[in-house]
Each structure stands twice: as C-alpha cells, then as structure tokens.
C-alpha positions in Angstrom: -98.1 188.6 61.8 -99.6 189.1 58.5 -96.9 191.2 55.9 -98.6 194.4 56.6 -98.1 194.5 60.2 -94.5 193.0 59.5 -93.8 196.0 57.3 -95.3 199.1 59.7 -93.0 197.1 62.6 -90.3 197.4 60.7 -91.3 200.7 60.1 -91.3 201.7 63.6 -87.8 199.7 63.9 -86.5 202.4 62.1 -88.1 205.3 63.6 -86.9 204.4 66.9 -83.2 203.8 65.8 -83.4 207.3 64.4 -83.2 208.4 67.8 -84.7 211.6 66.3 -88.0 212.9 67.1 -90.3 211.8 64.3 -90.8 215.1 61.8 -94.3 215.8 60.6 -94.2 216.6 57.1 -96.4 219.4 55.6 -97.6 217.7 52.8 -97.4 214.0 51.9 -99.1 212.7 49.4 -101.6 209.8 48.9 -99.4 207.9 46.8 -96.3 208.0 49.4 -94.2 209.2 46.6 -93.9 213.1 47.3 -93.4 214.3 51.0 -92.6 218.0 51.5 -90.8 219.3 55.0 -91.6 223.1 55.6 -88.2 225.2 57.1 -84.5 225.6 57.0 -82.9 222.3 55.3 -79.8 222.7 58.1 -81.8 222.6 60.8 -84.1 219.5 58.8 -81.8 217.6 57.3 -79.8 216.5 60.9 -83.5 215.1 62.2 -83.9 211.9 59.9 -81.6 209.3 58.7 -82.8 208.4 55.1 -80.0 207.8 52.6 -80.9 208.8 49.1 -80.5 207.4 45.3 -79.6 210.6 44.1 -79.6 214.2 45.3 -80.7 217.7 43.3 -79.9 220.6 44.5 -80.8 224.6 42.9 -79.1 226.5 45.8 -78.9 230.5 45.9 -76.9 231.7 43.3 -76.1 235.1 45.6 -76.9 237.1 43.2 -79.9 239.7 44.1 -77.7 242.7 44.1 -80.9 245.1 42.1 -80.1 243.8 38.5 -82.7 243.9 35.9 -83.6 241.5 33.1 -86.5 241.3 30.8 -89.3 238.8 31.3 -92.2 238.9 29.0 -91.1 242.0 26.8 -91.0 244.0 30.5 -87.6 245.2 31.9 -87.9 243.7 35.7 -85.9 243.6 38.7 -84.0 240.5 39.2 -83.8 240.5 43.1 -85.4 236.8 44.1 -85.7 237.6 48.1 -83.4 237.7 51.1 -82.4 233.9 50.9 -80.3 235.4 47.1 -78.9 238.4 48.4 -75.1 238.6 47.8 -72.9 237.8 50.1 -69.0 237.7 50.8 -66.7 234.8 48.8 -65.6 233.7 52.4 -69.6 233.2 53.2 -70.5 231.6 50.1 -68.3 229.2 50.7 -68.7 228.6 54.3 -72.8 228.2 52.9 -71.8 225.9 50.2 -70.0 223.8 52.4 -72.3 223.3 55.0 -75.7 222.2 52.7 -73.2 219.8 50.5 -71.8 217.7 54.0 -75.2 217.8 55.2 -76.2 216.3 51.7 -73.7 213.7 51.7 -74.7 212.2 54.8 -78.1 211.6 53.4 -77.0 210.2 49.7 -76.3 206.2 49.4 -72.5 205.1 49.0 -73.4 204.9 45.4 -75.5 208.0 45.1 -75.3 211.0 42.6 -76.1 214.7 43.1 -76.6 217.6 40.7 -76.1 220.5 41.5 -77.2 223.9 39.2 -75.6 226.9 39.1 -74.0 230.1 37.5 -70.4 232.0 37.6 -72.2 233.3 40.8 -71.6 230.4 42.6 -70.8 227.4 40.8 -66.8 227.3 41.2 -67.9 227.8 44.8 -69.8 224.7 44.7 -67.1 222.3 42.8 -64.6 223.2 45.4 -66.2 222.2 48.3 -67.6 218.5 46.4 -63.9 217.8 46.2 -63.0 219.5 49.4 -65.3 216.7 50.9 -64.4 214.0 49.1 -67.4 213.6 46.5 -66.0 212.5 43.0 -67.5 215.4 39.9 -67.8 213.4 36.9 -69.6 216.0 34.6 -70.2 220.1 34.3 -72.9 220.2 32.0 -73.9 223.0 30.4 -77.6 223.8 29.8 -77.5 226.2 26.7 -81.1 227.6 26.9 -82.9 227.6 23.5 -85.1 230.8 24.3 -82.4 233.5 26.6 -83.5 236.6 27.9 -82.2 239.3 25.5 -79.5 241.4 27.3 -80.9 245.0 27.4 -77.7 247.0 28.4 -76.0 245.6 25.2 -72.6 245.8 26.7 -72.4 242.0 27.1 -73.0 238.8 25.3 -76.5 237.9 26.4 -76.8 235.2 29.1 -77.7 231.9 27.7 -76.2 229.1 30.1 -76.4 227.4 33.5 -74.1 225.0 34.5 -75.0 221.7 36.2 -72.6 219.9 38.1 -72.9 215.7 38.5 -70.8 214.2 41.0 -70.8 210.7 42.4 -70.6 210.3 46.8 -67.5 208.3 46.7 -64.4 208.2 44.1 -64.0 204.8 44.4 -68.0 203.4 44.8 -68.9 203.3 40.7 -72.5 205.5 39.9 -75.2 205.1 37.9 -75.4 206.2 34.5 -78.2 205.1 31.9 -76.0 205.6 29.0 -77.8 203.7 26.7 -80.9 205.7 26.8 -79.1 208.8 27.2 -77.7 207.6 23.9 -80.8 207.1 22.2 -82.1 210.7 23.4 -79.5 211.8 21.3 -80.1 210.0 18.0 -78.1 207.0 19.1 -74.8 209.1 19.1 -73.4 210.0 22.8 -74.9 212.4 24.5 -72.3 215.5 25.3 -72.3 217.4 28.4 -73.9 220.5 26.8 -77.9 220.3 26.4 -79.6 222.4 24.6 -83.4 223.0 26.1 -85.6 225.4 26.7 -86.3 227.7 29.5 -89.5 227.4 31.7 -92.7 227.0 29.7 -96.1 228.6 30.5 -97.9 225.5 31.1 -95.5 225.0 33.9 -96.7 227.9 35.4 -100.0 227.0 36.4 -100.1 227.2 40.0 -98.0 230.0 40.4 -94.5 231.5 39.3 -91.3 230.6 41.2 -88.7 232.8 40.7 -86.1 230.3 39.9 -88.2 227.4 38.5 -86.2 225.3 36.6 -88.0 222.9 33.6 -89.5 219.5 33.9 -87.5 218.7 30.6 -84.3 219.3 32.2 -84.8 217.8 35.8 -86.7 215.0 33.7 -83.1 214.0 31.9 -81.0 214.7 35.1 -83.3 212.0 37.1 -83.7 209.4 33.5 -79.9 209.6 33.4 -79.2 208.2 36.8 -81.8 206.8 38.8 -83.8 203.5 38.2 -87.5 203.8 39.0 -88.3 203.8 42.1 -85.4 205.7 43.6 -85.5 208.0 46.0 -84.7 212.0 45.5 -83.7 214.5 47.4 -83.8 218.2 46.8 -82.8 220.4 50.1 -83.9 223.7 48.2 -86.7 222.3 46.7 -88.8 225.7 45.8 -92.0 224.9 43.2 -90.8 221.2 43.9 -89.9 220.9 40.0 -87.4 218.3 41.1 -90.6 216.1 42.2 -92.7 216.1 39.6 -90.4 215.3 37.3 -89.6 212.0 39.5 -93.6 211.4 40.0 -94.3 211.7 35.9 -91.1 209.1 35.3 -91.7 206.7 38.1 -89.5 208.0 41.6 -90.3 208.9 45.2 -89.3 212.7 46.3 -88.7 214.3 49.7 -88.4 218.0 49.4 -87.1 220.9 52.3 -88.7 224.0 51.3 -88.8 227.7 53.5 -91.2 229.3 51.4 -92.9 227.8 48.4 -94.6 224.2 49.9 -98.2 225.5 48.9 -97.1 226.2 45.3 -95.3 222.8 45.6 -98.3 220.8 47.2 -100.6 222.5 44.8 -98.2 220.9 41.5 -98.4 217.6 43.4 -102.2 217.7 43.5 -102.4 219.1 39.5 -100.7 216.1 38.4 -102.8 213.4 40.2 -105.4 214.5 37.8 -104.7 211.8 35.0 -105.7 213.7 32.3 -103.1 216.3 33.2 -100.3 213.7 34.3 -100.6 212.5 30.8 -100.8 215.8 28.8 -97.6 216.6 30.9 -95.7 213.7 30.4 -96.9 214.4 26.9 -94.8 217.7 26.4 -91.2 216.1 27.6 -89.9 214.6 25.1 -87.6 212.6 26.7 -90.2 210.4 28.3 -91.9 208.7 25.4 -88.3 207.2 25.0 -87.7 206.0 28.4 -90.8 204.4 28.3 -89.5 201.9 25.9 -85.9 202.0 26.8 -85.5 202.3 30.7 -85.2 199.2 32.7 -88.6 198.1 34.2 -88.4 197.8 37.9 -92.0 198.2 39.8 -92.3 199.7 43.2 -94.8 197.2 44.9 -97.5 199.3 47.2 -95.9 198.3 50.1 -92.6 200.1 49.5 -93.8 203.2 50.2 -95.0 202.1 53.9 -91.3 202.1 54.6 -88.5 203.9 53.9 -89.0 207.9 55.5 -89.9 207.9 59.1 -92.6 210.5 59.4 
C-alpha cells in the first residue's frame, strides 16, 4: 500500500470505531480545513468522536425580551429569534450545562474553550465549567472601542462582553502563547481586558448576523492558544466567524450551525479568493505579528484526509 491508501484506511479505521453513522456535512471545503454540520449541536455533537485543540463557543445570551438599541443612527429592536428568547434561571442553567458536557467530551485532555457572554448568562456559564470539572483560568473582558450609545439614558451605556477561558482538566497544563501575546501588547503582559472594536463593515459582506462577533477578537482568542494546525470547534457557530479567523491564521474548523450555514459557506468561499484572504488578513492587526512570532508548524496535505469522519 502506497501512503495514500494507508492514510484513507486509517481513515475508514476510524469511521468504523465511531460506531456512529457517518454524518454528511453541508459544506466542506476544498481545502479540508472548514467543515460545516447543519442542525441542533445536541443532537450532532453525540454522532462523531473527534476530540478538539480548543473549543469557541457564542451561546444565546437569553436575552430577546423586545429591547431596543441603536444600530446605524436607527433605534432597532434587539430581539435575535426564538433560539435568544429569555428563559427561566433554572433553564438557563439546565441549557448551559448540557452544551458545556457535550463540549467537553469533544475537547483534548489539554484542550481550551472560550466561551462569550454577558450578565445575561455568563455567571450561568462559569458555574457549570466548575460544576463539571473544567479549570477557568481567565474572564476577559472585551471593552468595545465603538459601543452602541444608550438611548434611554438611565444607564451607563453598554460597552463590555465577557469571555471566559478555561482549560478541560485542572491538573492537564494548557496552552498559552504568552510570548506573542506579550509582544501584541508592546512587549508588556497582556491583561485580561482587550480593548477592540465591534464588528466592521467589511465583515459584513455576505450578509449580517445578528450576533457576529469580530475576526480581530476570535483571531487573538485562537493566536493565544492554539498552534497551527489545530483543530476548532464552535457548537453555535452562526456566520462561522470562529472559522475564518482559524483559516486566515493557519487552523482547521468544524462548525454546528441551525440557521446561518449559507452565510457561513458563502465567508468560506469569499476568502479563498487570494486577493481577499490577503486584504483580510491585512485589517487584523494581530496577524502581521504572528507571522513573525508564532511557532512554524506546517499541516502536510495529507492531514486533512484524516482526522473528522465524514
């Protein structure tokens, strides 16, 4: 046997010992390194065994109650769909704690997941990560550079998210490129608040998500604790933000996505346009630095024969 056919035999190995039925994914790209599966991630996530570098995960923040905001200079309704609408403490945390075990069982013994959030949810969230045994080891807080202005002016005006980074196991150490986090921030230690924009324009090309989060930040999350090549998960994947910012900077993405895959595929196929993959890469900052920092580790062809089973 030639290495190929080694490779795709070790490929079906793995598929068989699955003892799942093999998923078909709805998009998967020519490259291998950005698969998308269309429907619920609980009822998805149970059907493969694939254990993940690191994990990203924007879950419903339960807040779509008919607040309003202003996007654009126009005072809007803040409601994101039925998959936001609030619900009781006692269900949020029975939802939390269902994604994040489901999660775990996918994430490598010395894997890392993010998790974003605000008030809404997030204390929900970092009780069930230690309630299950994950280790947090940050609560960063994104302090957005350009805030919606608060137009009932009987509040301080919403400027934060909250990110939280936790490691699988306490005792299993993580990975952290500090040194390159350092240089990001002028060769002093980076703090756990970050100060970067909201969504840009250009990011919108292919449509608007009503949640999309920015390539700069999910560009540092993914720099800051994956080598190239890893894989990355993100069970609420929406625009798929999470995997073009690990296809510009060099890692392999599997997204679970109920509603938004076409939006997702149609970022995918933007960016294999080399023109745009470079004027992109172009606009996060943070990239021209890794380039000459990060450790080089290449992904051989080959690689991305085997690893998911679809």
């Amino acid at each position: 046997m030639n290495k190929k056919q080694i490779i795709h035999a070790a490929e079906d190995n793995y598929a068989i010992s699955c003892q799942k039925e093999i998923l078909t994914p709805y998009y998967h790209s020519s490259d291998r390194a950005f698969t998308l599966l269309h429907g619920d991630t609980f009822e998805l996530l149970p059907q493969f065994n694939f254990m993940f570098d690191m994990i990203f995960a924007d879950p419903p923040y339960f807040l779509s109650s008919g607040g309003i905001s202003v996007q654009s200079g126009k005072v809007v309704c803040v409601d994101k769909g039925d998959w936001d609408k609030s619900m009781s403490q006692d269900d949020i945390n029975a939802f939390n704690l269902k994604w994040l075990s489901l999660c775990r069982e996918k994430l490598k013994d010395n894997g890392a997941i993010w998790i974003s959030g605000t008030y809404h949810n997030i204390f929900s969230v970092a009780n069930c990560l230690t309630q299950l045994g994950y280790r947090i080891l940050n609560v960063i807080t994104w302090a957005k550079t350009n805030p919606p202005p608060n137009i009932s002016c009987r509040y301080f005006t919403y400027s934060t998210e909250f990110i939280i980074w936790a490691r699988k196991s306490p005792k299993i150490p993580h990975y952290f490129n500090y040194e390159l986090m350092k240089q990001l921030n002028d060769n002093k230690q980076m703090t756990d608040v970050w100060r970067l924009p909201a969504i840009a324009t250009w990011e919108k090309s292919c449509g608007k998500h009503p949640t999309q989060k920015p390539l700069a930040l999910l560009t540092r999350i993914i720099l800051s604790s994956t080598k190239k090549g890893a894989w990355i998960l993100d069970p609420f994947a929406g625009s798929s933000t999470t995997g073009i910012a690990s296809n510009l900077i060099g890692r392999r993405f599997l997204g679970i996505e109920k509603e938004f895959v076409e939006m997702s595929k149609n970022r995918k196929i933007e960016i294999e346009n080399v023109g745009t993959f470079n004027e992109y890469r172009s606009k996060i900052k943070d990239i021209a630095i890794a380039d000459f920092f990060e450790p080089t580790n290449i992904v051989c062809e080959e690689a991305f024969d085997y690893g998911l089973p679809f």
